[in-house]
C-alpha distance (Angstrom), angle and dihedral (degrees) to the residues before:
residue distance angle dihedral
X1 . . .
X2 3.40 . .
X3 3.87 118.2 .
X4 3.76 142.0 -164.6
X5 3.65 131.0 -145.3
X6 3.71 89.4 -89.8
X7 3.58 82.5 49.9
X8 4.13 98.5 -117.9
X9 3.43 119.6 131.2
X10 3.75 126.0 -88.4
X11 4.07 118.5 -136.8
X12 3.51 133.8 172.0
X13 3.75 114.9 -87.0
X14 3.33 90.1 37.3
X15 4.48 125.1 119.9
X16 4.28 111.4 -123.7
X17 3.78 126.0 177.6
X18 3.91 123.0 -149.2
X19 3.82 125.0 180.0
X20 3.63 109.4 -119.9
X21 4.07 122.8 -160.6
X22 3.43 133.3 -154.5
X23 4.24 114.2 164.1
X24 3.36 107.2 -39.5
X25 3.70 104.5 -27.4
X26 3.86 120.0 101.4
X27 3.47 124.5 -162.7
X28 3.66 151.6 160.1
X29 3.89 126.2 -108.1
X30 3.83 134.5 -168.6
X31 3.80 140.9 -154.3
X32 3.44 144.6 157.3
X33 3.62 117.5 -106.7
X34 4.05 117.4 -118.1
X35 3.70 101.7 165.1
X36 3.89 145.6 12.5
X37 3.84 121.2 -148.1
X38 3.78 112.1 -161.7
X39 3.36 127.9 -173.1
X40 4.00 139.6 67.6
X41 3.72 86.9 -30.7
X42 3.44 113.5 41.2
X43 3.69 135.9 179.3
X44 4.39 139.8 131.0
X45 3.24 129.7 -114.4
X46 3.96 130.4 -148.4
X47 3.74 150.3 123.3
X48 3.92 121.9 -76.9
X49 4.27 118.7 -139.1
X50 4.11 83.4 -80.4
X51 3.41 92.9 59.3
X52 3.35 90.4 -110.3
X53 4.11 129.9 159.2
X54 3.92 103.5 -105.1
X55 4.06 130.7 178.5
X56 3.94 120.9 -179.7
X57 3.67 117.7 -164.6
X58 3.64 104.3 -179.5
X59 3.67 102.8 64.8
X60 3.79 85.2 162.4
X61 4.16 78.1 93.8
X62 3.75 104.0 32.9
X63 3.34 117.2 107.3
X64 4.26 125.8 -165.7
X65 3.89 115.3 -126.0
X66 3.66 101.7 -164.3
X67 3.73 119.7 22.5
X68 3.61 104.9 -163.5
X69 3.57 115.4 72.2
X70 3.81 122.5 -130.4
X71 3.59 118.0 -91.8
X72 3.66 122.7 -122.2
């Protein structure tokens, strides 16, 4: 299972924020989850506001937005 830094689970559909650095400026970035990789490597995949490819791979510091998923 696949955790957050809250520690709730992370699924596809579902909206995560990461901080993101570059320099000195700190900010916070979004995308919508497509897949979850488990395992001894683990890390989420998805697609930033630009619609953008994005994978995160320290979830230790990703935190979900909106914990239900959408329904269909």
């Amino acid at each position: 299972m696949v955790t957050d830094y809250a520690g709730h689970e992370i699924k596809a559909g579902q909206i995560v924020v990461y901080p993101v650095r570059r320099g000195s400026s700190m900010w916070l970035s979004e995308i919508k989850v497509t897949q979850v990789v488990a395992g001894s490597s683990q890390y989420i995949k998805g697609f930033n506001s630009a619609g953008r490819p994005v994978t995160v791979k320290n979830l230790g510091n990703v935190v979900i937005i909106n914990k239900s998923l959408p329904t269909a």
